[in-house]
ZAMARGU-4260 file (C-alpha; in steps of 0.2 Angstrom, whole numbers, plus 5000, padded with zeros to 4 digits):
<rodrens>
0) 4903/5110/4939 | 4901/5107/4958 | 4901/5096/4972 | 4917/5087/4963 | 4928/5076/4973
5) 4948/5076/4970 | 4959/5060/4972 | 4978/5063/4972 | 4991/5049/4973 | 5010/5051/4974
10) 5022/5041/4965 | 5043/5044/4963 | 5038/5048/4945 | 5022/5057/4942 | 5008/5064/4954
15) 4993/5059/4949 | 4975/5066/4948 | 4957/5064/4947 | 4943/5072/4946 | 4921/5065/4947
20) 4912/5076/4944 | 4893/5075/4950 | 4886/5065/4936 | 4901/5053/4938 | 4913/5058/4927
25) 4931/5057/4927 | 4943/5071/4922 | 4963/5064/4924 | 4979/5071/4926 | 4997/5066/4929
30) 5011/5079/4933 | 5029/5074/4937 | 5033/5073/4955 | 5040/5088/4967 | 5055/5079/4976
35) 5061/5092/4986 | 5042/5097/4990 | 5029/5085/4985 | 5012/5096/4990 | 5017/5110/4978
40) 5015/5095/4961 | 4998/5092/4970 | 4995/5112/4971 | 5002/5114/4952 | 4993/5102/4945
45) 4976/5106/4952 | 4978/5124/4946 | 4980/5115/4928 | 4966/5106/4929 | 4954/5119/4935
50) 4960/5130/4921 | 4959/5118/4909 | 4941/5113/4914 | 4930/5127/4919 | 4932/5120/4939
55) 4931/5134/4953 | 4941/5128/4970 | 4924/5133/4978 | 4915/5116/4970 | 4929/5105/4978
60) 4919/5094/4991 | 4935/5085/4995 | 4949/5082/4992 | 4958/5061/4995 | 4975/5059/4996
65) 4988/5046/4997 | 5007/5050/5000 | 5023/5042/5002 | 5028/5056/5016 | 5027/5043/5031
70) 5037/5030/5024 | 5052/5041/5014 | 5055/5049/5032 | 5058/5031/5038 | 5066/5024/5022
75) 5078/5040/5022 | 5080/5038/5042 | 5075/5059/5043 | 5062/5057/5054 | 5062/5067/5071
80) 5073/5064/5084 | 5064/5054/5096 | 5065/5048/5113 | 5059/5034/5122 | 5055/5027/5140
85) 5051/5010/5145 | 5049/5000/5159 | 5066/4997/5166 | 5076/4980/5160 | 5067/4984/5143
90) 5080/4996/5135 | 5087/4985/5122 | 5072/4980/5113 | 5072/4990/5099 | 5091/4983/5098
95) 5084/4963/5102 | 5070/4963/5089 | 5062/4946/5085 | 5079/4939/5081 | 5074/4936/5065
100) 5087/4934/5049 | 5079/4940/5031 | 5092/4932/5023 | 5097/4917/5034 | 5117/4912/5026
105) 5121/4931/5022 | 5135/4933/5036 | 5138/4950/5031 | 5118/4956/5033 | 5120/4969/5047
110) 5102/4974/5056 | 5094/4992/5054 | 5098/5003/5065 | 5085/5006/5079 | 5077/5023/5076
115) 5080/5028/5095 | 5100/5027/5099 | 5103/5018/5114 | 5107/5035/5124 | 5089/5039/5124
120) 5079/5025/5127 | 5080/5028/5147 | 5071/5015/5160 | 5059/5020/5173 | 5059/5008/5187
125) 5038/5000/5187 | 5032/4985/5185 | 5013/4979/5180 | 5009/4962/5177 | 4999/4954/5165
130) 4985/4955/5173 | 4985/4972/5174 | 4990/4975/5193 | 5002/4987/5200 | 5019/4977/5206
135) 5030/4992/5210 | 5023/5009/5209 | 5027/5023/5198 | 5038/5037/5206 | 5035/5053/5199
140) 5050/5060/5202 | 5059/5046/5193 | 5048/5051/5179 | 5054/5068/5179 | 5073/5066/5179
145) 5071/5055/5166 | 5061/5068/5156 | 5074/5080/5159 | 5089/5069/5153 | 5080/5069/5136
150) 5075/5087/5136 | 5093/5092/5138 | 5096/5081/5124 | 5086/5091/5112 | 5074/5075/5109
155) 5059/5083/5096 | 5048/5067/5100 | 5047/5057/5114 | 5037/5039/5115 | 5032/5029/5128
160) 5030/5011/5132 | 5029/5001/5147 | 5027/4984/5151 | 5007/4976/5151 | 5002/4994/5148
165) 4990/4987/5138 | 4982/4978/5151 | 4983/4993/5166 | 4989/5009/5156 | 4988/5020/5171
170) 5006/5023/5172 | 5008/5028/5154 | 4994/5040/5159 | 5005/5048/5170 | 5019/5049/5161
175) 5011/5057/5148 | 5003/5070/5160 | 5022/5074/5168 | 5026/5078/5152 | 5012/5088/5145
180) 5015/5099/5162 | 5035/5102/5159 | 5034/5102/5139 | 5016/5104/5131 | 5022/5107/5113
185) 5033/5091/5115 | 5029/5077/5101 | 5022/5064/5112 | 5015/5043/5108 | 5011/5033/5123
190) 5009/5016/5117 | 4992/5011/5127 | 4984/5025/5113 | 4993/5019/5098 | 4991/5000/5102
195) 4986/4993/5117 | 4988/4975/5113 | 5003/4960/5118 | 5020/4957/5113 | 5032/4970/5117
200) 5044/4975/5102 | 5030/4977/5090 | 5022/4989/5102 | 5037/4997/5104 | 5043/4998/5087
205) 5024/5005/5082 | 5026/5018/5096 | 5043/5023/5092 | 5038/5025/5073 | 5021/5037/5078
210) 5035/5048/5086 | 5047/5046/5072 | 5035/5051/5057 | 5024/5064/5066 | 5033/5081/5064
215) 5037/5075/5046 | 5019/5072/5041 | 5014/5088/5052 | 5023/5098/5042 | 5019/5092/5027
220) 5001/5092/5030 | 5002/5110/5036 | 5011/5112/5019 | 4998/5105/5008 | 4985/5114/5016
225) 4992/5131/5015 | 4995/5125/4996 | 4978/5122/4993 | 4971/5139/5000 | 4984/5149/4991
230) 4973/5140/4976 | 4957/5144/4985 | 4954/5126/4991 | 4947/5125/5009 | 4936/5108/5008
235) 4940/5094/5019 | 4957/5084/5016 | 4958/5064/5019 | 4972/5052/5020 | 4972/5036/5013
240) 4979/5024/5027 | 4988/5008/5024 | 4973/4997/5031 | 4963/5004/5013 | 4952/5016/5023
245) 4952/5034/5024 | 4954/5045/5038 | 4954/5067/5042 | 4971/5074/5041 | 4970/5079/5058
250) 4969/5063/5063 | 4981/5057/5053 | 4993/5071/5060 | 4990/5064/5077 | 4993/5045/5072
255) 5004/5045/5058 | 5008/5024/5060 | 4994/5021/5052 | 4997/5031/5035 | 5016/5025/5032
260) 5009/5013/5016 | 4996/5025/5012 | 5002/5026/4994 | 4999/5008/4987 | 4984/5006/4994
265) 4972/5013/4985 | 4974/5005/4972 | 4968/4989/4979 | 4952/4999/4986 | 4950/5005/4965
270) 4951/4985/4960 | 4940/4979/4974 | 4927/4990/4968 | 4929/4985/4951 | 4926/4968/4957
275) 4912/4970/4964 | 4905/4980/4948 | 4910/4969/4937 | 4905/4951/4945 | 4922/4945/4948
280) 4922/4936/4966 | 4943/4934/4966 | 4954/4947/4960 | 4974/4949/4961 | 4976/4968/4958
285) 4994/4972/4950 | 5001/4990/4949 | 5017/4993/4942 | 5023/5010/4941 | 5040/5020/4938
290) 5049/5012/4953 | 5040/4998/4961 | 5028/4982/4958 | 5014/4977/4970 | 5002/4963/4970
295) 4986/4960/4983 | 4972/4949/4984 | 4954/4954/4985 | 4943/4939/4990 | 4923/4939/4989
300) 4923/4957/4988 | 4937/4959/5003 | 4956/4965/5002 | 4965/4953/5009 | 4976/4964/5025
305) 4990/4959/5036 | 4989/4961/5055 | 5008/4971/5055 | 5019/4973/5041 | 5039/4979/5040
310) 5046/4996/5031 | 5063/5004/5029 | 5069/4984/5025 | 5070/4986/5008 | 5058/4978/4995
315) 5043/4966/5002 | 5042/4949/4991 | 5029/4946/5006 | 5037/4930/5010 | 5030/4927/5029
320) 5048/4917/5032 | 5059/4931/5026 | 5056/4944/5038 | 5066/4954/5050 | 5072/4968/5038
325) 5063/4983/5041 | 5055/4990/5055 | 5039/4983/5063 | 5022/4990/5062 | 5008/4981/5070
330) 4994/4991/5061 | 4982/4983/5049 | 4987/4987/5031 | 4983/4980/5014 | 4994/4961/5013
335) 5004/4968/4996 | 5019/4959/4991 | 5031/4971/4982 | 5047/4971/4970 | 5059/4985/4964
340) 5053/4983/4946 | 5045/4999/4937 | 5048/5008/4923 | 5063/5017/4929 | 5073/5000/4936
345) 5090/5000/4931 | 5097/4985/4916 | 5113/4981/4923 | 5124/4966/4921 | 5129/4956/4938
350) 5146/4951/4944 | 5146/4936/4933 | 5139/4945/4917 | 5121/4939/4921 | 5108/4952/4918
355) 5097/4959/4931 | 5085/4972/4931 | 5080/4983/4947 | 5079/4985/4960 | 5089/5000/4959
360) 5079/5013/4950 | 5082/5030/4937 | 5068/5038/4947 | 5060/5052/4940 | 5076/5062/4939
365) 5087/5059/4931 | 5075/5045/4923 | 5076/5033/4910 | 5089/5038/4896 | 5076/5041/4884
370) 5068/5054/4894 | 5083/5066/4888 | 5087/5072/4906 | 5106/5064/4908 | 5100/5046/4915
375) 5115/5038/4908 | 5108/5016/4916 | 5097/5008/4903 | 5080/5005/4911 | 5067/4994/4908
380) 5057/5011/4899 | 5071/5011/4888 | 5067/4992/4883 | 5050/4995/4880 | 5054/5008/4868
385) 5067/5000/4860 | 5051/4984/4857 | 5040/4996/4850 | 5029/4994/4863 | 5029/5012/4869
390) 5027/5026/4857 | 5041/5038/4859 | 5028/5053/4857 | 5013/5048/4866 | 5020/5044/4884
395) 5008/5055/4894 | 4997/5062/4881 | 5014/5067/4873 | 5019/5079/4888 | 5033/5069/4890
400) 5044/5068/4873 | 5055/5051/4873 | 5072/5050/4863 | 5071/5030/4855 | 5089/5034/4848
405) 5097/5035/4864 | 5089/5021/4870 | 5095/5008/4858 | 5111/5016/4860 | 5112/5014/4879
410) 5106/4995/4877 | 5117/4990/4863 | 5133/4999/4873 | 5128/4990/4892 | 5119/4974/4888
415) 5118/4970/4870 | 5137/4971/4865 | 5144/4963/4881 | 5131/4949/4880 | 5133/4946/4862
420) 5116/4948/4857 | 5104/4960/4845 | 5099/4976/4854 | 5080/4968/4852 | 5085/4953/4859
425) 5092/4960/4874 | 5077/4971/4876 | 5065/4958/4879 | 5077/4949/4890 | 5076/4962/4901
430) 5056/4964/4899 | 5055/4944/4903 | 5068/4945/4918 | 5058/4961/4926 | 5041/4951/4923
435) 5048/4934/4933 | 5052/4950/4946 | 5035/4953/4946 | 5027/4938/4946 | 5035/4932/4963
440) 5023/4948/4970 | 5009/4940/4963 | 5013/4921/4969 | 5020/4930/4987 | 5001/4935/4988
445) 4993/4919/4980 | 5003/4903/4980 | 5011/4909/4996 | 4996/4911/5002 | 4987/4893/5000
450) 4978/4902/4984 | 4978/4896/4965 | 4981/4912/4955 | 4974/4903/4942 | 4956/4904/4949
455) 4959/4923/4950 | 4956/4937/4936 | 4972/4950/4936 | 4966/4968/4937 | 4981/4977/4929
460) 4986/4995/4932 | 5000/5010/4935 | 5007/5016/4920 | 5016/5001/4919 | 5006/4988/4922
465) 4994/4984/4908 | 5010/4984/4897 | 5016/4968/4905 | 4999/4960/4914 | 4996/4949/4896
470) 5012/4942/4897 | 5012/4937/4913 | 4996/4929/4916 | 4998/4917/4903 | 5013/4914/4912
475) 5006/4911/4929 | 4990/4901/4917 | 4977/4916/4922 | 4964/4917/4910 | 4956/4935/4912
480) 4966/4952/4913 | 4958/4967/4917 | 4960/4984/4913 | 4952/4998/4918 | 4946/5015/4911
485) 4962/5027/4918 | 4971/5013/4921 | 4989/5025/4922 | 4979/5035/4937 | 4971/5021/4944
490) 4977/5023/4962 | 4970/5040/4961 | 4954/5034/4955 | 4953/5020/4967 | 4954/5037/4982
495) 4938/5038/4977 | 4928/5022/4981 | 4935/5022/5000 | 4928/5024/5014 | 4934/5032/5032
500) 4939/5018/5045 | 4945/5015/5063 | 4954/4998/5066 | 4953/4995/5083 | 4960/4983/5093
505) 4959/4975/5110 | 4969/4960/5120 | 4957/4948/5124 | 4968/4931/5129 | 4954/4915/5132
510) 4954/4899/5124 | 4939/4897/5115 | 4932/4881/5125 | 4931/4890/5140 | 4925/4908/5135
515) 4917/4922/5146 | 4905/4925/5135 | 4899/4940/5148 | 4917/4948/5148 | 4917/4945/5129
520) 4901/4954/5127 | 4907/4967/5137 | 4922/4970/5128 | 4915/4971/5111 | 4903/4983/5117
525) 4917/4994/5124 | 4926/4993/5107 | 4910/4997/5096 | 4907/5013/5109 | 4925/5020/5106
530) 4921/5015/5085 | 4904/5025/5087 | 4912/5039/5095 | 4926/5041/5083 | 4912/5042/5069
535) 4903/5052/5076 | 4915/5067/5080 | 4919/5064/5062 | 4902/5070/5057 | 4893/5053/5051
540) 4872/5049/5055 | 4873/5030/5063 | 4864/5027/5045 | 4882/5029/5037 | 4893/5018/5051
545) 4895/5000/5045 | 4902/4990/5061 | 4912/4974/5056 | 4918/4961/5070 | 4936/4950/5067
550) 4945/4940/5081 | 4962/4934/5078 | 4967/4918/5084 | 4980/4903/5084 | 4985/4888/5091
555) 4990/4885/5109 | 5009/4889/5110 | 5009/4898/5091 | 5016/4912/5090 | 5008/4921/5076
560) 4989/4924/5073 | 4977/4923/5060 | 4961/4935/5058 | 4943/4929/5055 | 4926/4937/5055
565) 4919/4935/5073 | 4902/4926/5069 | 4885/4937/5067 | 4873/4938/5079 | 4873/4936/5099
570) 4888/4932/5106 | 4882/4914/5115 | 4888/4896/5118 | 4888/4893/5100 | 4901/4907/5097
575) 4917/4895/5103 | 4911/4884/5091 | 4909/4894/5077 | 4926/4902/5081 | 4936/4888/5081
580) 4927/4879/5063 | 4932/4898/5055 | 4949/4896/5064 | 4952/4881/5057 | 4948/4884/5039
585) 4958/4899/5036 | 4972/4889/5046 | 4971/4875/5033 | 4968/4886/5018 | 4983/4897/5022
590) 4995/4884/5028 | 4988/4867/5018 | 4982/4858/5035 | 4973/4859/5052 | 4975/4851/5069
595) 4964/4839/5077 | 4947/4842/5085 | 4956/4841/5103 | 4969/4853/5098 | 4967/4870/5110
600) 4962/4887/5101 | 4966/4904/5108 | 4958/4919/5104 | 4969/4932/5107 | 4964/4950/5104
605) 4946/4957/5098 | 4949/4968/5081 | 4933/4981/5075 | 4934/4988/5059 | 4922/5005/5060
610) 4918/5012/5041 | 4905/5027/5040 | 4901/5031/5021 | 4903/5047/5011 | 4885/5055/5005
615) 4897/5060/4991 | 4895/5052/4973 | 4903/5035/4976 | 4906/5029/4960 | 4911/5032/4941
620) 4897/5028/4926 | 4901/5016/4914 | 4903/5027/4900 | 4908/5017/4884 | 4916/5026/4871
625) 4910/5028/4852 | 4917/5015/4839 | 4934/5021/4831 | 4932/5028/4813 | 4947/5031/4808
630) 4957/5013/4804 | 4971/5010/4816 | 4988/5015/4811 | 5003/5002/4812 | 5020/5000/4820
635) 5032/4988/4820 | 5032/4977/4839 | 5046/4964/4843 | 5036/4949/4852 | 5051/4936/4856
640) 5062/4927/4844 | 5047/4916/4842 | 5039/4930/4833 | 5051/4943/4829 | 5046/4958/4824
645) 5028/4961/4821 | 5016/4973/4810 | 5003/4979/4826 | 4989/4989/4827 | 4991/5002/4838
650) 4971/5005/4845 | 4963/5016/4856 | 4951/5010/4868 | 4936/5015/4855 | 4944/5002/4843
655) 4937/4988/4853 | 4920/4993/4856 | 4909/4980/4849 | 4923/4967/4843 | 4936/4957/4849
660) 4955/4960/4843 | 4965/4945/4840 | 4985/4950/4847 | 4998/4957/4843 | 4992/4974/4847
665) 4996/4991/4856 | 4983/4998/4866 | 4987/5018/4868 | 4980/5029/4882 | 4985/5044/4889
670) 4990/5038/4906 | 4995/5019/4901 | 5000/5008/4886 | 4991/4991/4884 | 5000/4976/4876
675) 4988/4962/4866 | 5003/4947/4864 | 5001/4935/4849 | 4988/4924/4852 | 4977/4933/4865
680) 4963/4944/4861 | 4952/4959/4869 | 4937/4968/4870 | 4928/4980/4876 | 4918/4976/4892
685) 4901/4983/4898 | 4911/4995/4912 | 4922/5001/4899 | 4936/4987/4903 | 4948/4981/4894
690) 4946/4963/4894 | 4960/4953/4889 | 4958/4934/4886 | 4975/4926/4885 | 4968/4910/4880
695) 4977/4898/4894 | 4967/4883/4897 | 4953/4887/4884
</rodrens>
């Protein structure tokens, strides 16, 4: 076996592998997570594999990784400590933020702490304008007493941000060359290199977090790849970013902020390609794992992405009115909505003798208590046992051995007895509360969004997911569920369909009826150049770079932006035209109305996306299964007091080939379990799907 490629995904539960070989096929793992060193479950479980399969490090072509590395540094706060200098009078805004409430009546909400304390963020006395020019001159010397104030502080990072520096960035420039003189080995962001575009405390905040994450993720990285030597492994390592693209490690090292969602991500990239192969022009993709939920949108064959996102602020229900939580990051990244609501979230009963589930979570350790390893919270695991949903010996392949006793025992002592109900009853209380959870991800990205997730197909995945996505679409009146072959590794798999990207941006402030069209056309040149350049030092011919153009523009006096493809073609009179008809569109698709003809558009920054394609296999075959033999065997399922407890098939995937199974039944895989409710059906599709038809609207 040669020239395989290797995607590894991260979750707070398991690590998760996957192998293609040449001829496309997939080889799957899932090994619990390393807390106190992620890279050595990675390590581990490659050396499995390869033993278990014949595979020698040598015929590794590369290896595609997402991690959770970025964002636990910042969610944990144990990022480096970092330093900051800024234009003087521009201290505080870390501290002023956007002034924005998550939760507008909750008087005791208290704002995150800013990741620079106030003692070193220190002001160097400059001033450009707007436009670019040199009001006040930098003084060097100013810059250097600074620098020492936070080298005797023992700062391990220090960032840079100055005023307009996106318009004029020599002074930045010069800071940054001070400091490389006095401290070479000195972690070091200037915020003209990490984005130089408008509005000051988001540029800040991105800086500050480059800094923050980047001896974390160096270290880690440095880690991991001493790891995979020590078994032999010495091909090329790529991160997923947040955006959905992949990028080297040693890039990735160098710009950090732009790998802080690398983990969700690659799912949505694994469900845009399914898309596309199996004809579906809108999907919603939902994963549901052991801690978290998350929902995205991929439209036409694209994922639907977010100009800047927050993190650290708790969980995203992707509500654009509730922000302010978390920390800023203007970065493109997948738009995913999430919600604490895994297989680990914690059954508990609230103040008032409600039930509620998540978003506090078992994790992997001590986990569920039918995992047997002193979780002593019922979770909603320990409901889908008790419902006879989830074998007690087949949880991953049987490598993990589930205890059904104690989790009827846990349910009946915390939620059954105090709410006077039948342990069964409770238990599917708690599966329908942790599905509404979910399903306010799916409408965050859908309904939220001027979308009809009726008019979508759900692509369901994570070890959780296909277990609830039945359920819930009928729910939300989706007609077509998803699931795909490795459906529990799916994020893993999905490392596999990407592609490397640059995003670029650049501030380009015009309204659209009066547009330079020579200093547009200069400006995207300049961007696809630096795009071109990127590639190229990557390794890619100009036969594997794929260039695309988006502009992001709003109203006169708005304050936010939306994103849409910069017309084809040559940049001329037409252009302004074009831009404000695709402005207006997306402005009343997203927010259900437009203004009138006479209303002023403003474009406001330039955006390139620069993909160069892998020569590697791209993409897994459609490789069906032989029909089952042997019957089914049967176990008893609870499906709602509607239903009661039910005789269901439990099928493997071979059952359906060739027929359609009319629910209730139990789908068993080694990475995943698949529930068929009463009165829906599935099959088998031509890519080896499963196709569930939940018969709303028929």
């Amino acid at each position: 076996m040669s020239n395989i490629r290797v995607g590894v995904d991260i979750g707070g539960t398991f690590t998760d592998i996957c192998i293609m070989d040449a001829e496309g096929g997939i080889i799957t793992k899932k090994v619990s997570s390393t807390v106190d060193n992620y890279a050595r479950a990675i390590s581990e479980g490659l050396a499995e594999v390869f033993g278990e399969h014949g595979i020698g490090a040598a015929d590794v072509a590369e290896i595609l990784h997402g991690t959770t590395v970025a964002s636990n540094a910042i969610l944990e706060h144990k990022g480096a400590k970092t330093g900051l200098i800024t234009t003087k009078g521009f201290r505080d805004v870390l501290e002023l933020r956007l002034l924005r409430m998550p939760r507008l009546y909750d008087l005791n909400w208290v704002k995150p702490p800013a990741l620079v304390e106030r003692r070193l963020r220190l002001e160097v006395d400059e001033r450009v304008n707007f436009r670019g020019e040199v009001e006040k001159a930098l003084d060097p010397a100013e810059v250097e007493a600074v620098l020492d104030r936070l080298l005797a502080e023992g700062v391990e990072a220090i960032s840079v941000c100055l005023l307009h520096s996106y318009a004029n960035p020599a002074h930045e420039r010069m800071i940054h060359d001070i400091i490389r003189a006095k401290a070479p080995e000195m972690v070091l962001s200037i915020s003209s290199e990490v984005l130089p575009e408008i509005k000051e405390y988001e540029r800040t905040s991105t800086t500050v977090i480059n800094s923050y994450v980047k001896p974390v993720v160096g270290r880690y990285l440095k880690s991991l790849t001493a790891d995979l030597k020590g078994i032999g492994v010495t091909s090329p390592l790529l991160l997923m970013q947040s955006n959905g693209g992949l990028t080297p490690a040693e890039v990735a090292a160098e710009m950090p902020v732009n790998i802080i969602e690398s983990g969700p991500a690659a799912g949505v990239i694994g469900a845009q390609s399914l898309a596309r192969r199996a004809g579906f022009d809108k999907v919603i993709s939902f994963d549901m794992g052991g801690t978290t939920a998350k929902a995205a949108l991929v439209e036409d064959g694209e994922v639907s992405r977010a100009e800047e996102y927050s993190v650290g602020g708790g969980i995203m229900i992707g509500s654009r009115l509730m922000s302010g939580a978390g920390y800023v990051l203007k970065v493109p990244a997948i738009d995913l909505a999430e919600v604490g609501a895994g297989g680990g979230s914690i059954i508990a009963l609230d103040a008032g003798g409600a039930p509620q589930v998540g978003p506090e979570s078992a994790g992997s350790y001590p986990g569920p208590v039918c995992y047997g390893l002193g979780g002593t919270e019922p979770t909603v695991t320990d409901a889908n046992v008790v419902l006879g949903y989830i074998n007690p010996a087949h949880l991953a392949g049987g490598a993990v051995k589930l205890h059904a006793e104690k989790s009827r025992a846990v349910l009946a002592e915390k939620v059954a007895g105090p709410l006077g109900l039948s342990v069964e009853r409770a238990a599917y209380g708690a599966h329908l509360i942790a599905a509404a959870n979910m399903i306010r991800a799916i409408k965050a990205v859908s309904s939220e969004r001027g979308r009809d997730p009726r008019d979508y197909a759900l692509v369901a995945f994570g070890g959780n997911g296909p277990l609830f996505a039945a359920g819930m679409a009928r729910s939300l009146g989706i007609r077509s569920v998803i699931v795909p072959p490795s459906a529990g590794v799916f994020s893993s798999v999905g490392l596999l369909y990407s592609d490397v990207e640059y995003h670029l941006a650049r501030t380009y402030r015009q309204l659209t009826g009066a547009l330079d069209l020579a200093g547009l056309v200069s400006a995207w040149q300049a961007l696809e150049t630096q795009a071109r350049d990127k590639l190229v030092a990557d390794g890619f011919r100009p036969d594997q770079m794929r260039l695309r153009r988006f502009a992001k523009l709003h109203y006169r006096g708005q304050a936010y932006e939306l994103s849409v493809p910069m017309p084809d073609g040559p940049i001329t009179e037409e252009t302004s035209a074009r831009l404000d008809q695709a402005f207006g569109d997306e402005h009343e698709r997203t927010y259900g109305h437009r203004a009138g003809p006479g209303e002023p558009v403003e474009l406001v920054s330039l955006n390139l996306v620069a993909s160069g394609q892998l020569d590697t296999l791209r993409g897994a075959k459609a490789r069906l299964p032989a029909p089952a033999e042997a019957p089914p065997v049967e176990r008893q399922a609870y499906f709602g007091p509607e239903n009661g407890w039910m005789a269901t098939p439990v099928l493997q995937r071979a059952h359906l080939v060739g027929r359609d199974w009319k629910g209730p039944a139990v789908i068993e895989e080694y990475d995943c379990t698949c529930v068929v409710p009463p009165g829906t059906s599935a099959r088998l599709d031509a890519h080896g799907n499963i196709a569930i038809d939940t018969g709303v609207g028929a």
